[in-house]
N, C-alpha and C positions, 0 to 999 in steps of 0.2 A: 519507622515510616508512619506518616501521619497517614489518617483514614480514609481524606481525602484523596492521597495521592495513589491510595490501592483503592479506591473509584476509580479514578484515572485510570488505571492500569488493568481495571478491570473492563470496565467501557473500551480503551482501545485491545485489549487480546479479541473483544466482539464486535469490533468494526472489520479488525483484521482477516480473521476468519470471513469475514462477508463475501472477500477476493479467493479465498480457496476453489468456492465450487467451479467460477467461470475461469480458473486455471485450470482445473481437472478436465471440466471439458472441452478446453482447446486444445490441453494435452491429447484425448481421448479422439476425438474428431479430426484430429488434424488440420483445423479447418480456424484461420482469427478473422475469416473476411467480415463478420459485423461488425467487429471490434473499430472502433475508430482512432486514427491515429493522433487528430486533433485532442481527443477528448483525455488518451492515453499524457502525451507531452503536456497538456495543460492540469493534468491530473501531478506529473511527478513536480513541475514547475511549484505548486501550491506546496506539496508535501515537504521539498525540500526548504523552502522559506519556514514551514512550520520547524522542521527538525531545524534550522538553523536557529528560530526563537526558543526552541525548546531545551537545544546546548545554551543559549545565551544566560537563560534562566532555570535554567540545571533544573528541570523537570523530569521525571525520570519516565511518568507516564508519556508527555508530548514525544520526548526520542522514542521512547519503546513503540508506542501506535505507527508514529509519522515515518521508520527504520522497517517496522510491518511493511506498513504500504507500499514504501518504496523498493522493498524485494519484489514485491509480487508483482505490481505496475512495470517492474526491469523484466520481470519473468511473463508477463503476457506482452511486454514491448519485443524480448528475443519471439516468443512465440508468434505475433505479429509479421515478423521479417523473415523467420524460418517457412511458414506455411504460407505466402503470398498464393 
């Protein structure tokens, strides 16, 4: 694996991580009412174009981040619908 591509992969394991704490605390609080649901949708819409350019171009860092995000943006999207 080129050096490059574990920057990449290491930059997204700490983008990814970014989305941890404000899942904990919605988990925790029960509560996703600041969460926005625009910003959510137009959050996973960008991600998944990425992971689509990033399967195109077999980049292992762009799936591994863009496959990140998009768990966790599904997991504060269910928690969004679960706590109204």
């Amino acid at each position: 694996m080129a050096s490059i591509e574990i920057l990449g992969l290491v930059a997204g394991t700490i983008t990814s991580i970014t989305f941890v704490p404000q899942v904990i605390k919605i988990w925790r609080t029960k509560s996703a009412k600041d969460l926005s649901i625009m910003m959510l949708l137009l959050l996973m819409l960008g991600v998944i174009l990425w992971l689509i350019y990033g399967l195109v171009v077999m980049s292992a860092s762009i799936i591994y981040t863009n496959s990140m995000v998009l768990l966790m943006s599904l997991v504060m999207l269910y928690f969004k619908m679960k706590f109204k």
